[in-house]
N, C-alpha and C positions, 0 to 999 in steps of 0.2 A: 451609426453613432460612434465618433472617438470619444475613448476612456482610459484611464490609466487602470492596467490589470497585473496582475502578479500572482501568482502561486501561495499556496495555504504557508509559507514562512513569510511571505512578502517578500522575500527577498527572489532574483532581479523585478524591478518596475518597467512596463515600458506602456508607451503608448499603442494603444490597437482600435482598428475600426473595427466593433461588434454587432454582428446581423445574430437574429435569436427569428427562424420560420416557425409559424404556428403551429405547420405540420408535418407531417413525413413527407410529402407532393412538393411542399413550394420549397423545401428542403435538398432534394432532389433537382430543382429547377435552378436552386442559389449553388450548389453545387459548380454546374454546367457553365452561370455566366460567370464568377467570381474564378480569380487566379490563383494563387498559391494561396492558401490559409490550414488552420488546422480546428476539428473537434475539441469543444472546450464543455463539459459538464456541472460538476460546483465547483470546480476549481480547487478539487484536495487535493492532488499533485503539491509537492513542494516546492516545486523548484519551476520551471519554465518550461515544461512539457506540453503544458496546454495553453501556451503563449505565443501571440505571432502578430506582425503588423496586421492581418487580417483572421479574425476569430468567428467560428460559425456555432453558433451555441445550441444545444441538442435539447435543453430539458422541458420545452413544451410539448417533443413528442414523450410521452411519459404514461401511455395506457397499457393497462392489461388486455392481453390478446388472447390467452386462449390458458386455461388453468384446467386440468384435471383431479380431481380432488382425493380419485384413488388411486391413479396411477404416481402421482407428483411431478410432471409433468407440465411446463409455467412457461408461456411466450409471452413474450413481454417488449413495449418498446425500448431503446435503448436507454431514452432521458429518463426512466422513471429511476428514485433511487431503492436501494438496499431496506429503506426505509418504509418505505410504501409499500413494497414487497413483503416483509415482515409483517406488517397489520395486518395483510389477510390470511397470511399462509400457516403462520404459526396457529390461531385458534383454529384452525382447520388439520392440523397436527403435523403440519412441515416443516424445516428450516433447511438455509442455504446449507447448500454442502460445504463449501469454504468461506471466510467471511473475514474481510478486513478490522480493524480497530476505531473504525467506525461504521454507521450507518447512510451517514451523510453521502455518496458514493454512487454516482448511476451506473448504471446495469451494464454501458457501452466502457465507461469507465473502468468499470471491475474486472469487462474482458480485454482491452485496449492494454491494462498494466498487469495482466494475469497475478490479480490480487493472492497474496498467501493468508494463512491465516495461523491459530495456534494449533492447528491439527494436521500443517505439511507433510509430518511424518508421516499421517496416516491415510490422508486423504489429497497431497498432492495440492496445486492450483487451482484458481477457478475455471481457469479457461479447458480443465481437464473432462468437466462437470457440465460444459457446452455442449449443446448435439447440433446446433446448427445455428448461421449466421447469415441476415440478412444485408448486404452493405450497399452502397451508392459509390459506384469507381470514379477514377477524376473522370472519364466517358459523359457520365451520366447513369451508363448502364447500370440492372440491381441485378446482383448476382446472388446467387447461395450458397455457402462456401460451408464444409464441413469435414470430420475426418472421410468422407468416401465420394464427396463434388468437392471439385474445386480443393483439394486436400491442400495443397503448397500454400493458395492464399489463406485458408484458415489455420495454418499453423506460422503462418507470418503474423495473420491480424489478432491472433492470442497473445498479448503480452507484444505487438506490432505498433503501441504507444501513439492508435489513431492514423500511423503513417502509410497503412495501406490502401484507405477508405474510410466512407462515414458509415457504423455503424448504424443500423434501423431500426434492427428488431433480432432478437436472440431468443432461441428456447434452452432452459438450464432444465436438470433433472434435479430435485429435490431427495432430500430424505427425510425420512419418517422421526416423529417424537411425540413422547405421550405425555411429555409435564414440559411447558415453559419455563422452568429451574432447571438448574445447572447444580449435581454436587461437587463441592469443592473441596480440594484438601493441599492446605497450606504447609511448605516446610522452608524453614531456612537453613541456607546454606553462607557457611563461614567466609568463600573465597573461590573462585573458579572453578577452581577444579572440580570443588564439592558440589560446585551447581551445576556443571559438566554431568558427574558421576549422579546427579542424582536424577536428572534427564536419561540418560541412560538405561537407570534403574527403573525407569517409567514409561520405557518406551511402549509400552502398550497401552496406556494411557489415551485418550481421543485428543484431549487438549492439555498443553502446556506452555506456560510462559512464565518469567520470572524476570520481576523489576529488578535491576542492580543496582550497585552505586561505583558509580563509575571513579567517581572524587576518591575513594579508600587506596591507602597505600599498605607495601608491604604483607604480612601474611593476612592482612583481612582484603586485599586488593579484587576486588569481583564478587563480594561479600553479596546476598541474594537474596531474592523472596519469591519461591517458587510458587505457581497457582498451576495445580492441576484442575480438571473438569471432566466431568460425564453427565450427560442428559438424564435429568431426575426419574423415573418411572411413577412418581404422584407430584400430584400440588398444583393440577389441570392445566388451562391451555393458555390461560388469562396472558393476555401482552400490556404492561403498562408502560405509556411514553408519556413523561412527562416531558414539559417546556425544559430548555435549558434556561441555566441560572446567565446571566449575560452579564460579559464584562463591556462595556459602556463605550470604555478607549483605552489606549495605548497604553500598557503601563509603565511609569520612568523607569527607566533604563537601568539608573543608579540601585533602584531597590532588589536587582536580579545582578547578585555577584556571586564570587567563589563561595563567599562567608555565606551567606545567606543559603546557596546551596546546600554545601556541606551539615548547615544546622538540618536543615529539611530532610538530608539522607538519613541522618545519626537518628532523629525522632520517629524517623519513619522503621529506620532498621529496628529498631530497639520495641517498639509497640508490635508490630509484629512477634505472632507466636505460631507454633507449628498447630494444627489443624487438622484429623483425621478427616474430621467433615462438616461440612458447612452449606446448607443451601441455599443458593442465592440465585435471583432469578437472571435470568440470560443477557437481559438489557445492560448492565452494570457489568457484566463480568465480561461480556462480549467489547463492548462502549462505554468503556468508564467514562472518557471526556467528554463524550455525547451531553452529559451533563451540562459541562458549560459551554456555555456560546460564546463562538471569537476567544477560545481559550490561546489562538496563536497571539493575542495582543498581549500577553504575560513576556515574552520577549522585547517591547518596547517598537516603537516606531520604526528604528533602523531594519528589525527583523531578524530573522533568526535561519541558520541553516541546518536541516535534517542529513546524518548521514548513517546510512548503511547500506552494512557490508557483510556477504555471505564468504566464509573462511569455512576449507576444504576440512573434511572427516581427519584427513588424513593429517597429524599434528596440530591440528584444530585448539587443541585446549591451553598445548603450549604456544602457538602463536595468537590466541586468545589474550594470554597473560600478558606479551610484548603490544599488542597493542593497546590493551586498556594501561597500562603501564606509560605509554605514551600519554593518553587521554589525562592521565592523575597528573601526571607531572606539567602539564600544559595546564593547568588549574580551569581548564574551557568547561570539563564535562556538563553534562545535563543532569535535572531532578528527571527527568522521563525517560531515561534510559531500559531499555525491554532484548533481551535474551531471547533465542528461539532455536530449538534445534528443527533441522530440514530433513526430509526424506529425500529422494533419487531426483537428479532432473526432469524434465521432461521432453518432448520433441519439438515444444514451440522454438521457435527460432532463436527469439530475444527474450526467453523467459527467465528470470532472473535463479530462484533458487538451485540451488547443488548440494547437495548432501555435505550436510557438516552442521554448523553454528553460526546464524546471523546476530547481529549488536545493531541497533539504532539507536542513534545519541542526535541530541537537540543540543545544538550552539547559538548560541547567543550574538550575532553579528555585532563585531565590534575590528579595530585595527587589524589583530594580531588574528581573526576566525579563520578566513580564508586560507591564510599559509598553512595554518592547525590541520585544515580539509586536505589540503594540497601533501599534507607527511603522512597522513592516513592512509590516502589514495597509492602512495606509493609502497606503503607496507603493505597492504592488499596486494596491490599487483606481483610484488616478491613474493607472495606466498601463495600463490595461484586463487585468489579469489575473485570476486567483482563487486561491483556498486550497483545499488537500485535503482535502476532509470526514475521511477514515480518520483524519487526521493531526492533526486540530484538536483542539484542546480551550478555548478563548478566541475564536473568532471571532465577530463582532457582528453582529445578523439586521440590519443597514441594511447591511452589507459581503456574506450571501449573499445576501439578495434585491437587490443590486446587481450581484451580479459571475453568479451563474446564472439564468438571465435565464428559465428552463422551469422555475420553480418553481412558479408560480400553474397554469399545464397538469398540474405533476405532483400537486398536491392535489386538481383537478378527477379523477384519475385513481382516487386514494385514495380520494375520498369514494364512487366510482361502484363501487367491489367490495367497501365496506366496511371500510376500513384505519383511519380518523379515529378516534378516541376508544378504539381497539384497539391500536395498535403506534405505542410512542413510547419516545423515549430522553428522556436528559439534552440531549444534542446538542438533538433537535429543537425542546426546547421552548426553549432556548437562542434558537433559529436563526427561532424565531417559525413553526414549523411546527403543523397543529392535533394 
């Protein structure tokens, strides 16, 4: 079936024929006859990583395969999401070890973009949290690919954005919790640095994140609202999902300006107060947006572009200032702008974090968005950082084969199980991958 698909911003659109097999078998067999396509899950990518004239869609395979309930211990097919996983594990007293900003998310997905969460520092990616992957080569062949088989293709297909193989089936290791709450402890900070310094001050913390305003200029410029977390030890095991609230359509375009922004920062900075402790249960503090459905239609029709970028430990906070100092002065910024400090690398090939400070900002696609992206991109690459593959939809292959420096290894990888001229996006051919 042709459909017009696009990424969680909408923005690029393009036409694609979309096959979706019932199961892991006939999956395997559309593999085999079909040519170049790419793995496509809900479709949270922002940008056109899980876009392509031919789309193979995972999420009917989506069973539980195998749970231990004392060890933590979870195989799982690829298509199921983060969401599904969470019903059963949590009243059973588990949660993912790392875990994106939403739920919405499959399991082939979460390791395809080696998802971060608010607890990099301490616990690293998800793809770190993998013991072992089941995938389908352009071959046909199902290999098992893991840190001690097949090690080269599981540290490509970690944060490998689908381009190695289709994902089948994964076992993650869980870890233990005894309350479904989250304690939280709110503080604000004035201005970058103080929200820098106060990450810092936390770093033993399990989770941290802090919403900014990117719009503030001058000595309140990176002005902050920090949410630390720890797993509650009471308040039981209970999980409640509710329905999201649903935005209907598109909203006008006209009524998401600077002005309207900036009123939203100013009410939001200002009602916030610092918080020693606060218990809130994990759904909301995990997935605030989870709430609403089709919260990307707040951007309007045209669509909206995601951008972030990981900026090195090393002068981090003064080149923190020079780029949100661009973002203020470009009147673009986002109301959902999110702070993160990172811990160390890791060995996946294309895995995004490095130690320092990532920023994500939502732009509002209009004339002037793209170039805004495009001066971004290039103060990151001055300052030794990079861009989020999941996140991108603009970024220029002389900016990734600059900034992830294991791409030329991860195509020798590709080319040796068969991936080349089989599993490609829009992304990749963008990004000058074969």
């Amino acid at each position: 079936m042709t459909t017009t698909i696009s990424g969680w911003g909408n923005y690029p659109r393009q036409e694609s024929q979309c096959t979706t097999p019932p199961n892991a078998a006939l999956l395997r067999s559309t593999v085999i006859q079909e040519g170049s396509f790419i793995a496509r899950g809900m479709g949270r990518s922002y940008g056109d990583s899980a876009s392509a004239n031919k789309v193979l869609g995972t999420t009917c395979c989506n069973h539980f395969i195998y749970f231990d309930e004392h060890t933590g211990k979870l195989t799982a097919e690829s298509g199921i999401t983060l969401r599904e996983i969470l019903t059963v594990i949590v009243p059973k007293g588990w949660f993912l070890p790392v875990t994106p900003g939403t739920s919405y998310v499959t399991l082939g997905g979460a390791i395809a973009s080696d998802v971060h969460g608010k607890n990099h520092h301490i616990a690293g990616t998800f793809g770190q949290h993998v013991t072992a992957l089941n995938l389908v080569l352009g071959t046909g062949e199902f290999l098992t690919a893991s840190k001690h088989e097949n090690a080269d293709l599981f540290y490509a297909t970690c944060g490998g954005m689908g381009l190695t193989g289709i994902i089948i089936s994964a076992t993650i290791q869980l870890i233990p919790i005894r309350s479904s709450f989250i304690n939280q402890k709110t503080i604000k900070a004035d201005c970058i640095e103080a929200a820098c310094e106060a990450f810092i001050e936390n770093n033993n913390t399990t989770y941290s994140v802090a919403w900014i305003d990117c719009l503030a200029k001058g000595r309140n410029l990176g002005r902050s609202v920090l949410m630390l977390g720890e797993h509650a030890k009471e308040g039981g095991l209970e999980i409640e999902l509710k329905e999201p609230i649903a935005i209907p359509f598109n909203v006008p375009s006209a009524l998401l300006n600077s002005m309207t922004m900036k009123t939203f920062n100013t009410i939001y900075w200002h009602k916030a107060t610092d918080k020693p402790h606060n218990a809130v249960p994990l759904m909301p503090y995990f997935y605030p947006l989870d709430a609403i459905g089709n919260w990307n239609r707040i951007y309007g029709k045209a669509g909206f572009l995601q951008f972030q970028c990981v900026l090195p430990k090393s002068d981090g906070v003064a080149n923190m200032r020079k780029l949100l100092t661009e973002v203020s002065n470009s009147g673009e910024g986002s109301f959902l702008a999110v702070l993160k400090q990172f811990g160390k690398a890791n060995d996946n090939l294309l895995s995004f974090p490095t130690e320092g400070y990532t920023l994500a900002l939502d732009f509002k696609l209009n004339a002037s968005t793209i170039q805004t992206v495009k001066s971004l991109e290039a103060m990151v690459v001055s300052m030794g950082g990079r861009i989020y593959l999941t996140k991108d939809a603009v970024m220029q292959e002389t900016t990734f084969k600059a900034t992830y420096l294991n791409w030329e290894k991860f195509e020798a990888v590709r080319e040796k199980y068969g991936a080349i001229g089989k599993f490609s996006s829009a992304q990749s051919k963008r990004l000058g991958l074969a």
